[in-house]
Every structure is written in structure tokens, then in C-alpha cells.
C-alpha positions, -999 to +999 in steps of 0.1 A: -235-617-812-234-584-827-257-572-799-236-584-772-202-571-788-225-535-786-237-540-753-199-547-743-186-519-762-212-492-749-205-509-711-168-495-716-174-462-726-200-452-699-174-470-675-142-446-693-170-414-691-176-419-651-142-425-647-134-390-664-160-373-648-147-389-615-116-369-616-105-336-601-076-316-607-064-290-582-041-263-579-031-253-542-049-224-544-081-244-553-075-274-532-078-246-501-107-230-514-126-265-518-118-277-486-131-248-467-167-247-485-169-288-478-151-294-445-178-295-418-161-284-392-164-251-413-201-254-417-205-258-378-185-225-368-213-207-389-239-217-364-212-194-340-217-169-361-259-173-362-260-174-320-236-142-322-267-124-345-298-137-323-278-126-295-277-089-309-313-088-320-322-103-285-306-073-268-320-050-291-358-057-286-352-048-245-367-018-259-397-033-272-428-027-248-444-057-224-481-062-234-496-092-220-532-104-222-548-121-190-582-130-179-597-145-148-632-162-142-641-165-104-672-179-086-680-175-056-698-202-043-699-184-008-698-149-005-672-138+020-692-120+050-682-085+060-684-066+099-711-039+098-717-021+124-746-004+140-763+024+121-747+018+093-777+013+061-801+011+086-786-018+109-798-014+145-772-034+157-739-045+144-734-080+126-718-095+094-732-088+058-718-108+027-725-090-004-711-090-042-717-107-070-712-147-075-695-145-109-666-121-108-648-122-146-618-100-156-603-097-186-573-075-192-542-060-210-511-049-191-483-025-206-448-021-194-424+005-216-390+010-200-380+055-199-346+044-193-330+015-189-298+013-174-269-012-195-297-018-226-271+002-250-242-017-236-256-049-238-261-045-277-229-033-282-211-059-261-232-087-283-219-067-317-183-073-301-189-106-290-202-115-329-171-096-345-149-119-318-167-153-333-161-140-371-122-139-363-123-169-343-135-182-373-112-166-397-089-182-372-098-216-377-102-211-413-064-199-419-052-232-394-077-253-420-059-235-449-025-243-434-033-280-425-044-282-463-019-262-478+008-290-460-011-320-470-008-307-504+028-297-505+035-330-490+020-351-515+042-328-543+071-342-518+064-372-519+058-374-558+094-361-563+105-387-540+085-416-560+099-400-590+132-404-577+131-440-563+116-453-599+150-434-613+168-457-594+146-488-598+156-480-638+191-470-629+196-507-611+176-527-636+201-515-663+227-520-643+212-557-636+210-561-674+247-547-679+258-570-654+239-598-671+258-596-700+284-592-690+282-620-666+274-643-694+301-635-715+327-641-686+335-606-685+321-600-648+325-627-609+294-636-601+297-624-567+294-586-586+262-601-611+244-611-581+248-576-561+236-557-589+206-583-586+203-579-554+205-537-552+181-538-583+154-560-559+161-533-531+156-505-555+123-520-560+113-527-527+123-489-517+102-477-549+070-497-538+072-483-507+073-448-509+047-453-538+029-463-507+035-434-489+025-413-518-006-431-522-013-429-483-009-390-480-024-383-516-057-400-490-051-377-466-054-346-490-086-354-502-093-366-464-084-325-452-102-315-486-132-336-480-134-354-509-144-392-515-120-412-514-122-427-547-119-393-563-091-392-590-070-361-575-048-349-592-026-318-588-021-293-612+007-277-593+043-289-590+075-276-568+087-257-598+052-240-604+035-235-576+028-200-564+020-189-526+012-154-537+024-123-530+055-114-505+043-082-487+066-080-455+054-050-434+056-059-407+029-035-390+004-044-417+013-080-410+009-076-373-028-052-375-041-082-399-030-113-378-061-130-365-042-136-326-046-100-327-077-093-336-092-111-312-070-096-288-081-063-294-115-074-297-115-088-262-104-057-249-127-035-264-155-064-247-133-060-214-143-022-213-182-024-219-183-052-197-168-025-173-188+005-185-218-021-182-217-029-142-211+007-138-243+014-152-262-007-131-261+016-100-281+039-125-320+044-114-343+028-141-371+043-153-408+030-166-442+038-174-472+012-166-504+012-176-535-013-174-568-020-190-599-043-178-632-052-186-652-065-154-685-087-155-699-087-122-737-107-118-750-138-103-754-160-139-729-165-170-742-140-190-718-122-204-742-108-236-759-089-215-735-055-216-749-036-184-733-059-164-697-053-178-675-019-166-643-006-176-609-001-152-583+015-161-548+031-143-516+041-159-485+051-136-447+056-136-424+037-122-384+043-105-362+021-094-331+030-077-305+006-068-292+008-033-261-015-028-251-026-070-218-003-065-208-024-033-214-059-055-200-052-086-170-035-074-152-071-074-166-076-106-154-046-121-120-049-105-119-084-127-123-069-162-100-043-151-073-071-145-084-087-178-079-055-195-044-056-182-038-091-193-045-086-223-025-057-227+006-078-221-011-106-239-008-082-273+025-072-264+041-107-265+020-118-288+034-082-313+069-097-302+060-132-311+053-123-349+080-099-355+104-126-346+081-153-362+090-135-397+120-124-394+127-161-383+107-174-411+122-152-441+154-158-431+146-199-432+127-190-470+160-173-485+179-202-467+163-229-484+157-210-514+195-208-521+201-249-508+173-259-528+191-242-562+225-257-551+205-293-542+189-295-574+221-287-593+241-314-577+215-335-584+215-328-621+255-332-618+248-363-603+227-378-630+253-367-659+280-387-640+258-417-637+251-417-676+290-409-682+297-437-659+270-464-673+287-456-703+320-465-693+306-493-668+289-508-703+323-506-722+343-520-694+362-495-687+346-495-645+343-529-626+310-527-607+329-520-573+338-482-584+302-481-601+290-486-566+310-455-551+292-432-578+262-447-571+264-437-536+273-402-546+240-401-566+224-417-535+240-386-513+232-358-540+196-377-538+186-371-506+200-341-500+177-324-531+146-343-510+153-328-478+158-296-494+128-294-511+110-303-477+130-275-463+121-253-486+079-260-485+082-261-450+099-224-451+075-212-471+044-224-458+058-209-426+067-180-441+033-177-456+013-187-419+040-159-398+018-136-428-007-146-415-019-156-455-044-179-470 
């Protein structure tokens, strides 16, 4: 028995231990960072990043030299016959000679080292600009990951105050119920009034277990965006009072040079123009030197050991190309990145006059709901001394339930307008925080 009492006993403390170990407490700040080492969709833009490299180191080796090795082994089973004519090696007359050997074997290295290239130096350096345009495309994605995040975790605080809020009611009713109780019981309260403090203390509960559902469901969706298991214990370290979104640098030139839109923009000018300087280079001649080296076995059998029968040949040359009719057929194609270029000039431009307003916008909504938050949350503090004042009185019989109910609809009000300005106030600042272009 005392075995099984131990078994038992050790059961529940490696089941306590996991689920300890099983828990994970976040801040905001940590929450962001976790999610973007274990999202996937993370991992996958790094193979961007890898195809951006090969792609550089690809264009770098044009300048590496063509050697190939290749070999040939011919028999001739018939000799093709050649026209001699007369007098020639002592022929009388003319007539046809076939001469050469049956076995005619090759085997040979060819060399090709471009001189000059035209484009070779462009093409690196447009693949260097194409791989700084996927590392901001991916610090892109990573800041609207970080943002996505940053609101799933802000809404779970949200919803927390609200469940916090809702079981303060489910208390406030239920001692109301039990007031009313008493009061009912000792004749000093109708029962039409007993049974509506009954009744608003079952809605208070309903209301409570459902936004305790809510709070559940979008405490899932943070570790969902975070990538955690779902039957992780989360929990968050930060709190609407507490939290911290960093620091509140408003330049708004540093803001704009740092913004990822552009960036990008920039960088797909700046790929605009070699693509330009690039087809211009192609009317450019192209030089190369060539060279070539053989060993020939000429003889009737297959045997190579015997060395008399093998002889060297050799050449080496240089080679020029010049291209004829390139300016005629990329002149359409340079005319495109030119209008590209343009594009994107104006692109930048909106896109400059998009962010000023974006945080101008955005810092006036931050001070906004700063200042309704701090009125919000003092008439909700008001509201909850009057409803302790009033229980008071309500208790003593001084109230009748029926002008209970009008403060309780004033603590309702007060309520819900502290909820929606906390929401207004998270949503400013993460706002304010994404027009920074932060995270």
C-alpha cells in the first residue's frame, strides 16, 4: 500500500514538474523576437536570400576560363578514296587512291579565356543589388510579422482587461443577488426586483464566460503567430500599464531613409540603371583568346603503347566579336528601364508623402488616446467608488434596486468607454510604432 501511495505521489510531481516546465512567459518584446526565429515563413525567405548569393558567385566566375577535355576514337572500316591525277607519285594515268590510317584516335584539351567581356562587371553588380533588394524584402516581411505579432499580443492584454472587467461585474451582481436575497426574505424587497437582480447576475455570467472565450480564443492565436504549441502555458509578462514600445524618435527624415518601402525603392532604381548601363554594353566588341591541345594515334591496330604512332597538335588564336545590330534591339529595352526609372521616381515621392502624413496622422491619434485613456480610466475608478458607496446604501436600504440599476448603468457606460480606449490607445501606438517603421 505504501508502495502505491509512493508511486501516486511521485506520479504527481513529475506531472506538476512538466507542467512548469511547459510554461512560457513573454514580454512583447520577446514574444516578437520568438516568433520570428520559429515562424517558417521566416525560415523560407532565407532560401531568397541563399539564391540572391549563388546568383553573385555565378556571375562572378564568367571570368573563370573554359577548359574542356574530349577525345574521339574513329575506325575506318573503308578508307575514303581520293582523285589523283596523272604524274603525280609516279601515276601514269589519273585514278582514285584511298590512303590513311584505319584507327584515327584524338584526345584533346580546349581553352577559352574571355580579354574582355562586355556586361561581366554589370551583371555582378546588378546580382549584389538584386541580393540587398531580397534582404529588405525580407526585413519587410519581418516588420509586417512583428506587427501582426505585436497586435495579437496587445489584443490578448485587451481582452484580459475586458475578462477582468466582466468577472467585476459577475461579483458586482452576485452581491447584489445576495443583497436582494435578504432582503427579499425579510419582506423588505417585491419580488419582481429579487428576481431581476437574479436574472442580471445569470447575464453577468453569461457575458463573463463569453469573453473568457474570447480571451482564450486569441490568447491561441498568439501562440498560433508565435509558433508555439498550442498546449503551451503563455503567459504575458507585460500589462497595459507596463508595457514598453521603445523609444519615440520622430525625425521624420531619419524615419523616412530607414523605412523598408523605401529602401527597396531606392534599391530598384539603383537595379533600373545597371540594367540600363548593362544593354548599353552589349554593343561593345568582346574579346578572347583560344587555344588547343591534341594527341593523335594514327595506325592500322589498337595499339596505343606503341608511342611512334602518337603526334602532338597544337594552335592557339584570338578571338573578336563585334556586334552589328544590339544598339537597334535593345533600344526598346533600354527605353523600358528608363520609364521604370521614372516610375519609381514618383513611386518614392508618394510613397515620402505617404509616411510624413502617416506620422503625423499617427502621433496625433497616440497623444489623443493617450489623454482619453487617462480621463477613461479615471471615470472608471469614479465609477467603482460610487458603486461601493451605493452597495452601501443599497444594503442599508436607503436605494430600492430601481435607482441601483441607473448607477449600474453608469458603471456599465464608464465600462466600456475605458475598453474602447484602451483599444484606441494600443491601436495608436502600434500605428505609431509601424508609421516608424519600428520593430
Amino acid at each position: 500500500m505504501k508502495k502505491i501511495i509512493f508511486l501516486a505521489l511521485l506520479g504527481i510531481t513529475f506531472s506538476s514538474q512538466a507542467q512548469t516546465n511547459n510554461e512560457t512567459t513573454l514580454s512583447l518584446r520577446q514574444a516578437v523576437s520568438l516568433g520570428i526565429k520559429k515562424r517558417f515563413d521566416i525560415q523560407a525567405d532565407q532560401f531568397n536570400i541563399k539564391l540572391a548569393q549563388n546568383d553573385i558567385s555565378r556571375d562572378k566566375k564568367a571570368w573563370i576560363p573554359d577548359i574542356h577535355a574530349d577525345g574521339s576514337i574513329q575506325y575506318n572500316t573503308q578508307l575514303q578514296p581520293t582523285y589523283v591525277p596523272a604524274g603525280f607519285a609516279g601515276f601514269t594515268e589519273p585514278g582514285m587512291l584511298a590512303f590513311g590510317a584505319k584507327n584515327a584516335t584524338v584526345f584533346g584539351l580546349t581553352l577559352n579565356q574571355p580579354l574582355f567581356k562586355p556586361g561581366m562587371n554589370a551583371d555582378v553588380k546588378i546580382a549584389k543589388t538584386q541580393f540587398a533588394l531580397q534582404l529588405e524584402k525580407m526585413r519587410g516581411n519581418e516588420i509586417e510579422i512583428k506587427n501582426t505579432i505585436a497586435a495579437a499580443y496587445l489584443d490578448v492584454l485587451l481582452r484580459k482587461l475586458q475578462l477582468r472587467i466582466a468577472k467585476s461585474d459577475e461579483e458586482r451582481h452576485h452581491a447584489y443577488a445576495a443583497l436582494a436575497k435578504g432582503k427579499y426574505e425579510q419582506g423588505a424587497l417585491i419580488e419582481n426586483d429579487y428576481l431581476r437582480t437574479n436574472l442580471d447576475y445569470e447575464n453577468a455570467k453569461i457575458n463573463a464566460a463569453v469573453i473568457k472565450q474570447n480571451y482564450n480564443l486569441s490568447l491561441a492565436f498568439l501562440k498560433y503567430q508565435v509558433n508555439l504549441p498550442a498546449e503551451t502555458n503563455l503567459v504575458l509578462s507585460d500589462s497595459i500599464s507596463t508595457i514598453s514600445f521603445g523609444h519615440a524618435d520622430t525625425d521624420a527624415d531619419s524615419v523616412i531613409s530607414q523605412r523598408t518601402e523605401i529602401k527597396q525603392l531606392k534599391l530598384q532604381q539603383q537595379e533600373s540603371a545597371l540594367r540600363i548601363r548593362r544593354m548599353r554594353q552589349n554593343a561593345l566588341p568582346s574579346v578572347s583568346v583560344f587555344g588547343y591541345y591534341a594527341q593523335l594515334f594514327q595506325n592500322e591496330n589498337f595499339h596505343y603503347a606503341e608511342t611512334k604512332w602518337w603526334a602532338p597538335h597544337s594552335y592557339v588564336g584570338l578571338k573578336f566579336s563585334i556586334p552589328i545590330t544590339e544598339n537597334f534591339t535593345n533600344k526598346n529595352q533600354i527605353q523600358n528601364y528608363k520609364l521604370k526609372l521614372q516610375q519609381t521616381e514618383l513611386d518614392m515621392q508618394q510613397k515620402t508623402a505617404d509616411i510624413n502624413y502617416e506620422l503625423q496622422k499617427s502621433a496625433a491619434d497616440l497623444q489623443n488616446a493617450t489623454a482619453n485613456l487617462k480621463s477613461a480610466k479615471a471615470n472608471y475608478d469614479l465609477s467603482q467608488q460610487i458603486y461601493k458607496n451605493q452597495q452601501q446604501q443599497f444594503e442599508l436600504g436607503v436605494f430600492l434596486y430601481s435607482d441601483l440599476l441607473d448607477t449600474e448603468n453608469s458603471v456599465s457606460k464608464a465600462e466600456r468607454s475605458y475598453i474602447q480606449a484602451t483599444y484606441n490607445y494600443l491601436a495608436a501606438q502600434l500605428q505609431y510604432e509601424k508609421a516608424k517603421g519600428e520593430w
